[in-house]
C-alpha positions as CSV (number, residue, x, y, z in Angstrom):
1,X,218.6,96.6,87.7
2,X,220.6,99.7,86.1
3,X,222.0,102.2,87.6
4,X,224.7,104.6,87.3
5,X,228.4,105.5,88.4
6,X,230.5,108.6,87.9
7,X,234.3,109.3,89.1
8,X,234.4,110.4,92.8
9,X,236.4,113.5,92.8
10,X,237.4,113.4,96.3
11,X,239.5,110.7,98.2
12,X,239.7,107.6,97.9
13,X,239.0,108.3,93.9
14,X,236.8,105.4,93.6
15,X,233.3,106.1,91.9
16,X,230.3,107.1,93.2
17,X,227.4,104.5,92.5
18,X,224.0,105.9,92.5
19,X,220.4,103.5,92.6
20,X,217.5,105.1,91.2
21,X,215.0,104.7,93.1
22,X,212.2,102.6,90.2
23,X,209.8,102.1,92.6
24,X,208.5,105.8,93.8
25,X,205.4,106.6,93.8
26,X,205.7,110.3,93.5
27,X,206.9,109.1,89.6
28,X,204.8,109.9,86.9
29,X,202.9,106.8,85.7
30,X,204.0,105.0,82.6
31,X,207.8,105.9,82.7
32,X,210.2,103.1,81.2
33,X,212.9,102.0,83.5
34,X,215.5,103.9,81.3
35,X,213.3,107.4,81.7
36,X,214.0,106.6,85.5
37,X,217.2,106.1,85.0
38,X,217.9,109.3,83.3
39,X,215.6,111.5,85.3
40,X,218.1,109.9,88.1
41,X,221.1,111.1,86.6
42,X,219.4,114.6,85.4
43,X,218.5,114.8,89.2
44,X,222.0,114.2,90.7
45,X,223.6,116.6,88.6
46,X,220.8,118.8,89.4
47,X,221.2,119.1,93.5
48,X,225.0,119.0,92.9
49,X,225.9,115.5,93.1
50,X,227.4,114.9,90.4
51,X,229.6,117.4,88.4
52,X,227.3,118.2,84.7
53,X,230.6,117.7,83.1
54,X,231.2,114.3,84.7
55,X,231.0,110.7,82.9
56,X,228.2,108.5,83.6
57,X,228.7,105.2,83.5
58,X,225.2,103.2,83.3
59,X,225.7,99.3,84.0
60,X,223.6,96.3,85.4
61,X,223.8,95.9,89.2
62,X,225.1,92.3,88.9
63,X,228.1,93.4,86.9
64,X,229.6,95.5,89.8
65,X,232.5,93.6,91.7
66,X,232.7,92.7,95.2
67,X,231.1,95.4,97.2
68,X,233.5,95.1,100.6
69,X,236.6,96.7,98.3
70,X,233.8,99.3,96.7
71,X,236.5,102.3,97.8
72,X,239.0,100.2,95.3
73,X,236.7,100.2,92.4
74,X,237.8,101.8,88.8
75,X,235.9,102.0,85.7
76,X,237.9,100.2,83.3
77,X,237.1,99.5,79.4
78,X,233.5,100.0,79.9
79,X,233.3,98.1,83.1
80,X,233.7,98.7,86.7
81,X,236.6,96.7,88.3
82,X,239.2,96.3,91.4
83,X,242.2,98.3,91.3
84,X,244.6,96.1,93.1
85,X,247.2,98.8,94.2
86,X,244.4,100.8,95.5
87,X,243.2,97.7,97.4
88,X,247.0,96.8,98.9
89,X,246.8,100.4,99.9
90,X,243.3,100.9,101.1
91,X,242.9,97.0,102.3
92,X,246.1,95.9,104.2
């Protein structure tokens, strides 16, 4: 399933992970899963969530790292990875 990230401006500086939700039934019929996804994203910005001026990382939920160290994580080359001094710090 897709979904998206974005930088987290606030501490810990990890990145905010957002799940659309693909299954609502207040959704117009017929929408792909990528209309979804961006009315998801158009949304968030929308209400405030996320910054408009922010990156958007779209990725596949089963390339996202372990989820226990998920205030470590660092988007990378196109990917979403472990920082490992934020996890010595954060994760003694």
């Amino acid at each position: 399933m897709k979904l998206f990230l974005s930088p987290n401006p606030n501490p810990p500086h990890n990145l905010l992970i957002r799940y659309p939700n693909y299954e609502d039934k207040a959704l117009p019929p017929g929408l792909s899963d990528s209309q979804i996804l961006q009315r998801a994203i158009e949304r968030a910005v929308e209400v405030g969530d996320i910054e408009p001026d922010a990156p958007i990382y779209i990725v596949d939920s089963e390339e996202l790292p372990e989820a226990k160290y998920f205030d470590a994580w660092i988007w990378v080359d196109g990917r979403v990875l472990i920082s490992a001094a934020k996890r010595r710090e954060l994760y003694p």
